[in-house]
C-alpha positions as CSV (number, residue, x, y, z in Angstrom):
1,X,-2.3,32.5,-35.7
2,X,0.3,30.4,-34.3
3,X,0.0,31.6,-30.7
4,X,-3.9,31.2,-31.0
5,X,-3.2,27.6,-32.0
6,X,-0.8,26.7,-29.5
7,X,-2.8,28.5,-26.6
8,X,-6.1,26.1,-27.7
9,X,-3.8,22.8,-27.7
10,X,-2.8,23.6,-24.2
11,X,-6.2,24.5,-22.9
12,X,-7.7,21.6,-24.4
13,X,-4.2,19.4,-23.1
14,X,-5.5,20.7,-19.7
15,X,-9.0,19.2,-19.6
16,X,-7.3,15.8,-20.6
17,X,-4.7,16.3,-17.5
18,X,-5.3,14.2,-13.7
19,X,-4.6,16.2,-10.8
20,X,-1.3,15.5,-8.9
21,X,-1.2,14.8,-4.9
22,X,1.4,14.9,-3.0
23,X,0.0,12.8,0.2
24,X,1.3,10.0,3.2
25,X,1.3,6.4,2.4
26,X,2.0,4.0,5.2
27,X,4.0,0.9,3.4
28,X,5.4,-2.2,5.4
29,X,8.8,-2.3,4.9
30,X,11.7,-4.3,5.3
31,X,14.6,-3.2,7.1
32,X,16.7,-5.8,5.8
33,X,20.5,-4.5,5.2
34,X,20.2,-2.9,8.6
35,X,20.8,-3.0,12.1
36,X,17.1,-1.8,13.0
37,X,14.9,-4.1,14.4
38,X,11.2,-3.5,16.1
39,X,8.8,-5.1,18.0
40,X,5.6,-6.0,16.5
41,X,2.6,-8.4,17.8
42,X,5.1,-9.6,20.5
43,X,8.2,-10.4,18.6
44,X,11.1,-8.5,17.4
45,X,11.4,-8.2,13.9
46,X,13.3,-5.9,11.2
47,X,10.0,-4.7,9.6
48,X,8.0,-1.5,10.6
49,X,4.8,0.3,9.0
50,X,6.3,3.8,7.8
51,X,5.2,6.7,6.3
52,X,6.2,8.2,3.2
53,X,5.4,11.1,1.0
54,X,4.1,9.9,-2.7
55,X,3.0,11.6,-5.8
56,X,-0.9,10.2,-6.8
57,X,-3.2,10.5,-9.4
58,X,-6.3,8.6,-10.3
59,X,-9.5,8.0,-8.1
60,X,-9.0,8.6,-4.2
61,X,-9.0,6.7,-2.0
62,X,-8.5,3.9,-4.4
63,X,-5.5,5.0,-5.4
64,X,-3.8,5.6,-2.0
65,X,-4.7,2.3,-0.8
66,X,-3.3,0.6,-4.1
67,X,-0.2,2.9,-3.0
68,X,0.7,0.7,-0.2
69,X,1.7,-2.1,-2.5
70,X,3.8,0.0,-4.5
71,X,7.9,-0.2,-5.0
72,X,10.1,1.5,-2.9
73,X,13.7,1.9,-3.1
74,X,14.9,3.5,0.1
75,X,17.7,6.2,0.3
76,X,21.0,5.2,1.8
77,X,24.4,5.7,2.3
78,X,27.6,4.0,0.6
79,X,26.9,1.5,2.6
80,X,23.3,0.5,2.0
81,X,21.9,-0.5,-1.5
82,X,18.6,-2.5,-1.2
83,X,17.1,-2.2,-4.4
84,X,13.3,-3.0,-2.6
85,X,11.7,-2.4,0.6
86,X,8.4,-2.7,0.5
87,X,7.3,-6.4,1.9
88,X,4.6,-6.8,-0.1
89,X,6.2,-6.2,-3.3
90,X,9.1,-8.7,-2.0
91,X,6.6,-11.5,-1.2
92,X,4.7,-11.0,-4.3
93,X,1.3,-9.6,-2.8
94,X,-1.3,-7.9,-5.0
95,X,-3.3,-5.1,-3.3
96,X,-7.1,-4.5,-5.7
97,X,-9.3,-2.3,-4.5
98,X,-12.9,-1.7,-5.7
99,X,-14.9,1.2,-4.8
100,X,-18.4,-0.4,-4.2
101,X,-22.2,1.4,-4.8
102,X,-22.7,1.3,-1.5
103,X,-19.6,3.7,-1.1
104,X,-17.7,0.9,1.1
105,X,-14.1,-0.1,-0.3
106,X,-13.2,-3.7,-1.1
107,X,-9.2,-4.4,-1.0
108,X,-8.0,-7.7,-2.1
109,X,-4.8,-8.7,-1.0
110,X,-4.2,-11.7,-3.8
111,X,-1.4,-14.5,-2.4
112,X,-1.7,-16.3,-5.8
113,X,1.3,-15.8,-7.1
114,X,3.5,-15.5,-3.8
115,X,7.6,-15.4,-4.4
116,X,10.6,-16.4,-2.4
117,X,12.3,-14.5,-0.4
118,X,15.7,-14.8,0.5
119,X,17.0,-15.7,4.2
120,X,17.4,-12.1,5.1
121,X,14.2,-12.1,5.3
122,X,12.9,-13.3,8.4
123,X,9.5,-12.1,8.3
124,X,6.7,-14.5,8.4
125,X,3.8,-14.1,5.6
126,X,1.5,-13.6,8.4
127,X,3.0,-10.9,10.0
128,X,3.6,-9.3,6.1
129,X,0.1,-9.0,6.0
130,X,-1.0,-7.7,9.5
131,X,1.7,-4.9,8.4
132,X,-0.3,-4.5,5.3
133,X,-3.4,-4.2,6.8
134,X,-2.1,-1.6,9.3
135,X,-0.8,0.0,6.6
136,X,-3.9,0.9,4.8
137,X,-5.7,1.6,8.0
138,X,-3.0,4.3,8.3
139,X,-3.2,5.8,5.4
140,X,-6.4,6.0,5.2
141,X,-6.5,7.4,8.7
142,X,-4.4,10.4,7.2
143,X,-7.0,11.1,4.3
144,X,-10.2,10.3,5.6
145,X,-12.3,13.4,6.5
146,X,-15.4,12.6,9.0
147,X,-17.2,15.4,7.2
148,X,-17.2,13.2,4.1
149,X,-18.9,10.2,6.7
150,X,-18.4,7.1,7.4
151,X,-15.8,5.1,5.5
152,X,-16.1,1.3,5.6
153,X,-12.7,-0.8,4.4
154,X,-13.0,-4.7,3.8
155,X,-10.1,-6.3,3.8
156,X,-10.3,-9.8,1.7
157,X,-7.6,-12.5,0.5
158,X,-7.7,-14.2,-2.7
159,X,-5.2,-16.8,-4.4
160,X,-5.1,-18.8,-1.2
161,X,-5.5,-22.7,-0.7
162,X,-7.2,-24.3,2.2
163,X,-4.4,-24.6,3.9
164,X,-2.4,-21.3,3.7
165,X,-6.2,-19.3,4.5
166,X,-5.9,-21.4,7.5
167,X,-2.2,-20.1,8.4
168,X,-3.5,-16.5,7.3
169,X,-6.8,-16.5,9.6
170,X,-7.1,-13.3,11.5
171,X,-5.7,-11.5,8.4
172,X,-9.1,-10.5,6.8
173,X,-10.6,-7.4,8.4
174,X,-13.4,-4.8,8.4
175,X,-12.0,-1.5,9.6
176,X,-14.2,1.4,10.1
177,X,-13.1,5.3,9.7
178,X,-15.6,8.0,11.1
């Protein structure tokens, strides 16, 4: 009776469970703490957009591009101990991402609540959010199947006054994956 018991607990456990991907996220990350530095949009900077493996679970391809904004600690040596790495988590950016009826995506990045970062650092919000952008255009790049059609992104900002929506024009984007 006992083995009948614990066999329906784990079949029903199962029908409860989310399925487990292993898949590429693109993140923009800081190379702060090390010598690297690359160039991007003309200037040299110690940020790049790399790929990384990550464990997701939810609705796809929401939950990839809400991956991007993620924490994450990069392995190092003795000599390197940077507890985070992933610019938008430093600066404080929020990614949302809303599936829409018309099968479109809508990601928010929100600048509301923006923190400071210290002097090693010396990456431009701008340029935080290009990365971001490029980012989710490369992750989804990896995923998207053209069997499965068309796959329209809209890339918005919220939390911004005036004047910083002014500094951040040209961030805002429409990308389209076939």
């Amino acid at each position: 009776m006992r083995t009948i018991v614990v066999a329906l607990m784990v079949m029903v456990g199962g029908v409860f469970g989310s399925t487990l991907e292993i898949l590429q996220v693109s993140l923009p990350l800081s190379l702060h703490g090390t010598d690297s530095a690359y160039e991007y949009d003309g200037e040299v900077v110690q940020a790049r957009v790399f790929a990384r493996p990550m464990v997701l679970s939810g609705a796809m391809p929401e939950s990839l591009v809400e991956a991007v904004g993620k924490p994450c600690r990069l392995a190092g040596s003795k000599n390197f101990s940077v507890k985070e790495s992933n610019l938008l988590v430093l600066f404080g950016v929020e990614i949302a991402v809303v599936l829409r009826e018309k099968g479109d995506l809508l990601v928010t990045f929100d600048v509301g609540e923006l923190k400071e970062v210290g002097e090693e650092i010396e990456v431009e919000l701008f340029t935080v959010l290009k990365m971001g952008v490029e980012a989710i255009e490369k992750t989804l790049k990896e995923y998207h199947d053209s069997e499965n059609g068309e796959l329209k992104v809209k890339i918005v900002l919220k939390g911004a006054d005036q004047k910083l929506k002014g500094e951040l024009k040209g961030v805002e984007k429409s990308i389209v994956l076939k």
